[in-house]
N, C-alpha and C positions, 0 to 999 in steps of 0.2 A: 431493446429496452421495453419492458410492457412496462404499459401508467395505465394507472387504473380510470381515473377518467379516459376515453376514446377521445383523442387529438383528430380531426379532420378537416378535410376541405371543404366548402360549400358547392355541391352539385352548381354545375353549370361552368361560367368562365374562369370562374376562381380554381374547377378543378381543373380546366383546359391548362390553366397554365401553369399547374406541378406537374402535369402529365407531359405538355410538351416535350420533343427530341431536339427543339431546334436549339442551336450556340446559343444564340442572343433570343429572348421573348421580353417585349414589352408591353405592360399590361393595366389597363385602364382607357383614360382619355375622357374621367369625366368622378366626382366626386361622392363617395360612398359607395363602392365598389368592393370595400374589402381588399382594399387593395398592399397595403402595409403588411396586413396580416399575412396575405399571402407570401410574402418575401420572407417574412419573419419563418412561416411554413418549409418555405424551400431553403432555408439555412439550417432549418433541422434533420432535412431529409438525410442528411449522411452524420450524422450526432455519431455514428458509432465506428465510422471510420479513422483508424488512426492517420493521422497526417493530412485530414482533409481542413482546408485553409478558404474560410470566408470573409469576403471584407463586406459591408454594405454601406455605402456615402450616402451623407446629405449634404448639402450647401456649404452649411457653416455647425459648427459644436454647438448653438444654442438650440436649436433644430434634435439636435441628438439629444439632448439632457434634459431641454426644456420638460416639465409634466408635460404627461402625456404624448409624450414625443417616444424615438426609437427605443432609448435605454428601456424606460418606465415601461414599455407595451412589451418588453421581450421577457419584463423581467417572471412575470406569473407562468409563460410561457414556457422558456429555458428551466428553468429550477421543477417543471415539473420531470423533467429530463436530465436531473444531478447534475444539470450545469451550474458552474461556480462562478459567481460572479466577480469580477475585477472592475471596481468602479473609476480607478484612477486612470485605468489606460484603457477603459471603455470593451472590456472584453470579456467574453465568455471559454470558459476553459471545460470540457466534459470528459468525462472516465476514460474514454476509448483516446486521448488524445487531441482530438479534434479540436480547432479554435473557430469561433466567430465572434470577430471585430467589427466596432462601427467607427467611425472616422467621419471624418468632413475633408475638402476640397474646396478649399472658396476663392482663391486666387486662381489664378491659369499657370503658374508656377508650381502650385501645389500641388502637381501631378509628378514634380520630380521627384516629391519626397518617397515614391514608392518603385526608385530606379532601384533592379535588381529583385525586385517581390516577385515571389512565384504563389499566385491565389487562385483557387479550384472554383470559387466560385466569386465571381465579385458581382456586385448588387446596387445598382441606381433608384434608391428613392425618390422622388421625381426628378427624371430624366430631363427636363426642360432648362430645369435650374445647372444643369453643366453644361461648357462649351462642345464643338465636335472634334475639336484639341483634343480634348482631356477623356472625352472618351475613348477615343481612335487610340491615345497613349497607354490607359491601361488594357485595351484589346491585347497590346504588346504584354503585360503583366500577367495574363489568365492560361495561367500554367501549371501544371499538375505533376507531380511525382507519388500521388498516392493509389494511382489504379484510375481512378474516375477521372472521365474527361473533362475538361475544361469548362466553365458554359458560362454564360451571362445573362442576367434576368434584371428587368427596370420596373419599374410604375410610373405614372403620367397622368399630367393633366391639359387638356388643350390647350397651346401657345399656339395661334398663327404664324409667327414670327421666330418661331423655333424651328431649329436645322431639324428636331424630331419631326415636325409638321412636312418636311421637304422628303424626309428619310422614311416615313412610312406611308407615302404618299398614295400609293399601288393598294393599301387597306383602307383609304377615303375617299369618299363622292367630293368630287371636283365641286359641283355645283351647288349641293347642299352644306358640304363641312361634316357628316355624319361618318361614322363607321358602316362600311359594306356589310351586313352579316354576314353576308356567305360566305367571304373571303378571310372573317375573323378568325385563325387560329392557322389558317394556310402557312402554309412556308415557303419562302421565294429563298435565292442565294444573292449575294454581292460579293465582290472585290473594290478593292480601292486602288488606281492606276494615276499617279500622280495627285493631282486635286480632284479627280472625278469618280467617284460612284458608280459603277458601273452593274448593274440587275442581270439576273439570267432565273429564267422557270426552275433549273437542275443545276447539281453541280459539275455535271457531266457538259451540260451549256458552255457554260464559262471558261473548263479546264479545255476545250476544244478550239477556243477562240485565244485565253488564253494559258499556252500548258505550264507557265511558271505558276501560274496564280494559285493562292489557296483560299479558297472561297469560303464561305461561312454563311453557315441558316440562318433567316430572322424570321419570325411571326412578330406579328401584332393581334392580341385578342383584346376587343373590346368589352368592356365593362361598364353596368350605372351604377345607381344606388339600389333599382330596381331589381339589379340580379344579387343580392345583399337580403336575404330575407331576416337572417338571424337582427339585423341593424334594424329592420324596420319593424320587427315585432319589440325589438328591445327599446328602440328610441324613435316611435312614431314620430318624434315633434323635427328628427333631424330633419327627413321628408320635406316636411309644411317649412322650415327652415330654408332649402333650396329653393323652392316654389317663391317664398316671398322673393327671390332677389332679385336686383333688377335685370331687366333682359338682357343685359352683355352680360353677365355673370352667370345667368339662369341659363339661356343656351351654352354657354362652356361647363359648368360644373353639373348641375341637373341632368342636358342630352348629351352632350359629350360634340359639341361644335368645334372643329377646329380650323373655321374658315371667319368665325367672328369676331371682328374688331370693333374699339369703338369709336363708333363713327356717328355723323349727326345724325338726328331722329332715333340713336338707340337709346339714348338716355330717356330725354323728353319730348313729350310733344303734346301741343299747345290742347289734346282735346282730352288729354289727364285731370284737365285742373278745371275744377265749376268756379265760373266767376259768379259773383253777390252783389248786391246791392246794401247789403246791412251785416256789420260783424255781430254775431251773437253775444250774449253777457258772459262774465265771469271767467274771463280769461287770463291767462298768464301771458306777458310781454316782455320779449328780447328786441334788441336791435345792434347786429351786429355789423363793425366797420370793418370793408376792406380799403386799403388806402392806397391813392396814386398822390404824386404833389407835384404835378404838371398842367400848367396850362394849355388849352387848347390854341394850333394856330392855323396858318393856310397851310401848312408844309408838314405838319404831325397830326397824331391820330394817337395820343399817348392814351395809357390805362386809364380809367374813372374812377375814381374815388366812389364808393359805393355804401350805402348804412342800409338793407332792408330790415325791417322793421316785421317781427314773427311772432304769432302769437297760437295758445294750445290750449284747447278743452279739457273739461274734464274724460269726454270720449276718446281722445288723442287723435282729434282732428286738428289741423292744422290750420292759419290763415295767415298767407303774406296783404299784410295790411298798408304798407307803406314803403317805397324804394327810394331814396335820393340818392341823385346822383348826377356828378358832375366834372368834369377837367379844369382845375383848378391849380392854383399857387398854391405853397402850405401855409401861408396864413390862411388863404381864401378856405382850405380843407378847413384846418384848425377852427375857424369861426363857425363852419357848417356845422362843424359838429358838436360846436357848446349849441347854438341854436338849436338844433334838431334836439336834442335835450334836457333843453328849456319846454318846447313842446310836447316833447311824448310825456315827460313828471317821471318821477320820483321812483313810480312803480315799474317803468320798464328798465330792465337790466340794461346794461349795456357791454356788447364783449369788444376787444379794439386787436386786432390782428398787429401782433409784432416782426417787423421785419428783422430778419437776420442783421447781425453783427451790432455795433457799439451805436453807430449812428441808428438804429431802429428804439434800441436800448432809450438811449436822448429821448427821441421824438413821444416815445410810449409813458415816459418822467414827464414831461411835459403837459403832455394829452389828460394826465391823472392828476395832476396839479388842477388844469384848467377843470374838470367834471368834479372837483372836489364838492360833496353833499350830494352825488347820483350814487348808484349800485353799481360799480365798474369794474372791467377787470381785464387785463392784456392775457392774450392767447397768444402759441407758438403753435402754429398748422403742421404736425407730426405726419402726416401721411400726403400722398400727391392727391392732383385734383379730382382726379377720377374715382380715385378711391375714397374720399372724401365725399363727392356726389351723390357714392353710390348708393346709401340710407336714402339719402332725398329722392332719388331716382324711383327707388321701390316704395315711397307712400304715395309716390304721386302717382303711379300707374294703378295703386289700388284705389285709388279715389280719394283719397287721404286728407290729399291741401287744395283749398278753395285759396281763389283770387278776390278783394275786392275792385271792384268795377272804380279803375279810375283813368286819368292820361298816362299812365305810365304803363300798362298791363302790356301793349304794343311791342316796346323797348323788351320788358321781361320774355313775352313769349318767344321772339326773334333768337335772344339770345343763348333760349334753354334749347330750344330745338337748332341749333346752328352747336353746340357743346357736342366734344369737345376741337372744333374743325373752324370756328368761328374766328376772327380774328377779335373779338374781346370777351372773357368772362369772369367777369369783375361781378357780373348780380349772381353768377353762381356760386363761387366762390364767398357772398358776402352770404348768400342763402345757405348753403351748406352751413356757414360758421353758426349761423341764427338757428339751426335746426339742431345741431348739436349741441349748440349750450342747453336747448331744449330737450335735449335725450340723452345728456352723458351716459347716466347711466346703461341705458338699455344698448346704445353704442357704444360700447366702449373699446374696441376694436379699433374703431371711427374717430375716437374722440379727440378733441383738442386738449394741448398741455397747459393748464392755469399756472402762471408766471408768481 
């Protein structure tokens, strides 16, 4: 099929891995790579074979359809290539025959539904997001009757805690979490002998150790955003995008770390943050609560009820100006928090973290009843902790949020730098909620759901 525009690869790893011989290559292990594309690449490479059969998965269908997602990126792609689209059953259908399908996999069950498929090529869009179930199950699936052998190609992004992390183990530095260069694009073989994984240099290795086995190629070529020139001339800002985020997310998506977690001192640490003596003028004030309604005793150590109190410049510098906080009865909360109220006036917002189900429902009717004549408003925390942090994480390593100098700054610093391994994080959690009433919009990702 000639197209008149020239369809290609991007010199470097992105061509490493249409060129590859080996069954299985998995490619990336870090964000802006080019990595989609190239899948989307390698399902075109046989467009013109009749009978050649591609599936490529993601997680779940909103993934596929969402903009911007699978469907939407193939579609400029495909069609230059008289592929016909089928929106309902998610497929592409081309002259010579050929099909390529996307699909989802989101349960671990959901790998039976393709009991009996024979697919020439099937395609893991990040690989992290399936179990080693369901991959091993459709190895059984990757079967050809159209001349061309079999193969399997992924994308990725670093999980530590992903069986990928364990499975391409032999392509990463033990001690740093980096991709080897040298070894990127190499081919090792495996078999699988009960639950164990078994490696060999050749496939001559293995068939010698053992002769039933049928062994199977895998590379790993690593990728950044780096080796992406076309992205970085087209979308400088994505670049400065990774750069801001904060360190647990910058080392896995920016270098491609697959040894970092998060653990304390990744988020914060106490020498991010200039403490003050004096808030500056003209600022805008939240104070957002998270809430515990337990007293403290000899024999418990319950959550804190928490209100920090955050305020933003015109510059979008930040200042934590005030923390209370304390283990309390709910009335003892309930009072804290008309009091603190009373205090801050009229002009600080205030946000109230809603706890799940009917009884959070109550207490939140309650809490709005009692603030009636403040600016109030209950929040549902849509996302986990960490992820939620993470905006906070990234101003305060760029110098962002200033402390005032008060008896509480102790408490604060303890508990940002102990996140998320600490046994309490009630002021991060209540900081987070205060930082994003202050930044819905530009986090929106991030953001909290207004009730």
């Amino acid at each position: 099929m000639l197209v008149e525009e020239r369809i290609r690869p991007q010199e470097g790893p992105q061509m490493d891995f249409l060129a590859s011989e080996a069954d299985i290559v998995i490619y990336g292990g870090a964000a802006g790579g080019g990595k989609t594309f190239a899948l989307l690449l390698e399902a075109l490479w046989h467009n013109e074979t009749s009978g050649f059969s591609c599936v490529i998965f993601r997680k779940n269908a909103n993934q596929v359809r969402n903009p911007g997602g699978l469907w939407d990126t193939s579609a400029p792609l495909f069609m230059k290539f008289e592929g016909i689209p089928k929106q309902s059953s998610l497929e592409w259908d081309f002259p010579s025959g050929a099909i390529v399908k996307f699909a989802h996999m989101d349960m671990e069950k959901d790998k039976y539904s393709w009991q009996g498929s024979q697919i020439t090529l099937i395609g893991f869009d990040e690989l992290t997001h399936f179990s080693w179930g369901q991959f091993v199950y459709m190895l059984s699936r990757n079967r050809s009757l159209c001349g061309i052998k079999p193969y399997i190609r992924a994308t990725t992004n670093p999980d530590p805690d992903s069986w990928v992390r364990k499975f391409i183990d032999w392509w990463i530095d033990n001690d740093s979490g980096y991709a080897i260069q040298e070894r990127s694009g190499l081919i090792r073989w495996f078999i699988v002998v009960g639950d164990e994984t078994i490696w060999g240099d050749s496939k001559s290795e293995l068939k010698a150790k053992y002769p039933e086995s049928l062994p199977k190629s895998v590379s790993f070529i690593a990728s950044t955003v780096y080796d992406n020139q076309i992205l970085l001339k087209e979308n400088p800002d994505y670049l400065a995008n990774l750069q801001a985020l904060p360190r647990f997310e910058r080392e896995q998506l920016l270098f491609g770390n697959w040894n970092i977690r998060p653990t304390a001192g990744v988020f914060f640490q106490r020498t991010y943050f200039e403490v003050i003596n004096v808030l500056p003028r003209n600022l805008t004030f939240v104070r957002y609560w998270d809430r515990a309604a337990t007293r403290k005793t000899e024999n418990n150590d319950p959550d804190y009820t928490v209100g920090v109190k955050l305020a933003k410049d015109d510059k979008g510098v930040f200042y934590i100006c005030n923390i209370v906080r304390l283990q309390e009865s709910p009335l003892h909360v309930q009072n804290a928090i008309k009091n603190t109220a009373s205090q801050d006036g009229v002009m600080t917002r205030i946000g109230i973290e809603q706890d799940p189900g009917q009884a959070g429902v109550s207490e939140v009717d309650l809490l709005l009843r009692m603030l009636s004549g403040f600016n109030v408003k209950p929040y549902k925390a849509t996302k986990d902790k960490i992820t939620r942090a993470s905006p906070v994480s990234a101003q305060a390593e760029a110098g962002n949020i200033k402390v005032l100098k008060a008896p509480w700054n102790e408490d604060l610093f303890r508990e940002l730098e102990n996140f998320p391994e600490g046994h309490h994080d009630d002021i991060v959690d209540s900081l987070s909620g205060a930082f994003l009433m202050l930044t819905e919009d530009a986090y929106d990702l991030y953001a909290l759901t207004t009730i």
